[in-house]
C-alpha positions in Angstrom: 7.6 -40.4 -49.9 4.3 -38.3 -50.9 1.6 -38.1 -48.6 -1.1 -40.5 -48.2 -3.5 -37.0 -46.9 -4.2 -36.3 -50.9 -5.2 -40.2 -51.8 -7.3 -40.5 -48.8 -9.3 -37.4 -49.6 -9.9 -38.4 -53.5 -11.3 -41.8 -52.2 -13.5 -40.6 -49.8 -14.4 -38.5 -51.8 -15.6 -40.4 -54.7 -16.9 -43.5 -52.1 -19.2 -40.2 -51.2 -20.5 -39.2 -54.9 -21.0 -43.0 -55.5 -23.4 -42.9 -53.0 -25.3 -39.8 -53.5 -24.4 -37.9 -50.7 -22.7 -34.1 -50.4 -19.2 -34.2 -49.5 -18.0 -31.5 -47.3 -14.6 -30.2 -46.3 -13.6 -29.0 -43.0 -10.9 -26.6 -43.7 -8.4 -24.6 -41.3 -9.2 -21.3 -43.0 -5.9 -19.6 -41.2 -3.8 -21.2 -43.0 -1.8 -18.2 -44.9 -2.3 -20.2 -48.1 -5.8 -20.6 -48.3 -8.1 -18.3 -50.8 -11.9 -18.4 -48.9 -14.7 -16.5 -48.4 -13.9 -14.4 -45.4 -17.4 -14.2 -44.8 -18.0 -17.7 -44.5 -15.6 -18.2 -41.7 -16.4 -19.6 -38.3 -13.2 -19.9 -35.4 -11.1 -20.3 -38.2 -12.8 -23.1 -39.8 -14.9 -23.0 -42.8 -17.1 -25.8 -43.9 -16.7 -26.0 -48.0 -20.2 -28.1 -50.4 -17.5 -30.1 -52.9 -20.6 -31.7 -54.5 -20.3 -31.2 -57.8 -23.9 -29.6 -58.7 -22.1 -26.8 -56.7 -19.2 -26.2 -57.8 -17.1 -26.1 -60.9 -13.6 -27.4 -61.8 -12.7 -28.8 -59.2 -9.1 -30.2 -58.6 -7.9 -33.1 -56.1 -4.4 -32.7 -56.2 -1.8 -33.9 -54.2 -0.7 -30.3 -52.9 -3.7 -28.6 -52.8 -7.7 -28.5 -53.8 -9.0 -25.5 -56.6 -12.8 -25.2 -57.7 -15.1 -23.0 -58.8 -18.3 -21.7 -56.4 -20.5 -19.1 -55.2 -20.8 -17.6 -51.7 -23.4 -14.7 -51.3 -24.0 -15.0 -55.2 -20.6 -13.9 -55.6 -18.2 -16.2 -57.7 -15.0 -17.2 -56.1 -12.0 -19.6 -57.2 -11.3 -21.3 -53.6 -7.9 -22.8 -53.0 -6.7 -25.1 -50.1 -3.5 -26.3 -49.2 -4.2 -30.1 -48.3 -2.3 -29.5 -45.2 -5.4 -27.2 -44.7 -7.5 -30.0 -44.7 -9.2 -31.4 -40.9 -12.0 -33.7 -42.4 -14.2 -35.1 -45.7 -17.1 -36.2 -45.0 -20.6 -36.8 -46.1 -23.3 -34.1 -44.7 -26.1 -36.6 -44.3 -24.5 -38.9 -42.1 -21.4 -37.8 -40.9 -19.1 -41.0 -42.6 -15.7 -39.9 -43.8 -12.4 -39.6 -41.9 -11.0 -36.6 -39.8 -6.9 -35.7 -40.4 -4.9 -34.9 -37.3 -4.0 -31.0 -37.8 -0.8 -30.5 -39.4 2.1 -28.0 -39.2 1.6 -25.4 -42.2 4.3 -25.7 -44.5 4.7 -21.8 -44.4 5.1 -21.5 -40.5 8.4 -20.1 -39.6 9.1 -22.3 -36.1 10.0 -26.0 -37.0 7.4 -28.0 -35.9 8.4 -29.9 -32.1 10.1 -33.5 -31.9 7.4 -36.2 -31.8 7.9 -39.4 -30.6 7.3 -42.2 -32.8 3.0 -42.6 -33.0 2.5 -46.5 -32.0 -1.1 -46.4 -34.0 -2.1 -43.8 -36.9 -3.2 -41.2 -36.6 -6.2 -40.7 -38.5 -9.9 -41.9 -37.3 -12.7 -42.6 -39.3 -15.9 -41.1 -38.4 -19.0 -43.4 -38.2 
């Protein structure tokens, strides 16, 4: 079964442009796969301006997100694994939904035995 992760972040996403507001990524910038602006970083996390008057080519896809911007005037293609992905959300009021953090894909222990979740996982930000 694919991953709901990729849906939920295209909706939100475009639920966020419909109403004029910047959507923002918050992104686990140490995941191995990720291509960001080292400079940018903050304890590992990196906030990322998807709004389209910033960026350029931007993909949604189901494994992972590619666009166009410039940090420091600098141009820069950023990619990041969904998996990479904690929250979307719109920067002037917070709305959009924050992802439990994931095991990378990439890591080499497998990931502990979980019990069976009895509610989801995911919470929407209000």
């Amino acid at each position: 079964m694919t991953s709901l992760k990729p849906y939920l972040i295209r909706s939100i996403y475009e639920w966020i442009i419909d109403n004029n507001l910047t959507p923002h990524l918050l992104v686990d910038a140490e995941h191995t796969s990720a291509i960001l602006p080292q400079d940018f970083i903050e304890d590992g996390k990196i906030v990322l301006n998807i709004r389209p008057a910033a960026i350029q080519g931007l993909s949604l896809g189901n494994e992972e997100i590619e666009f166009n911007a410039r940090f420091g005037g600098k141009p820069m293609h950023i990619v990041t694994p969904i998996t990479a992905v904690l929250a979307i959300y719109a920067k002037e009021n917070g709305k959009g939904m924050i992802f439990d953090q994931e095991e990378h894909d990439d890591d080499d222990e497998p990931p502990p035995a979980k019990k069976p979740a009895a509610k989801p996982n995911l919470r929407i930000v209000k």
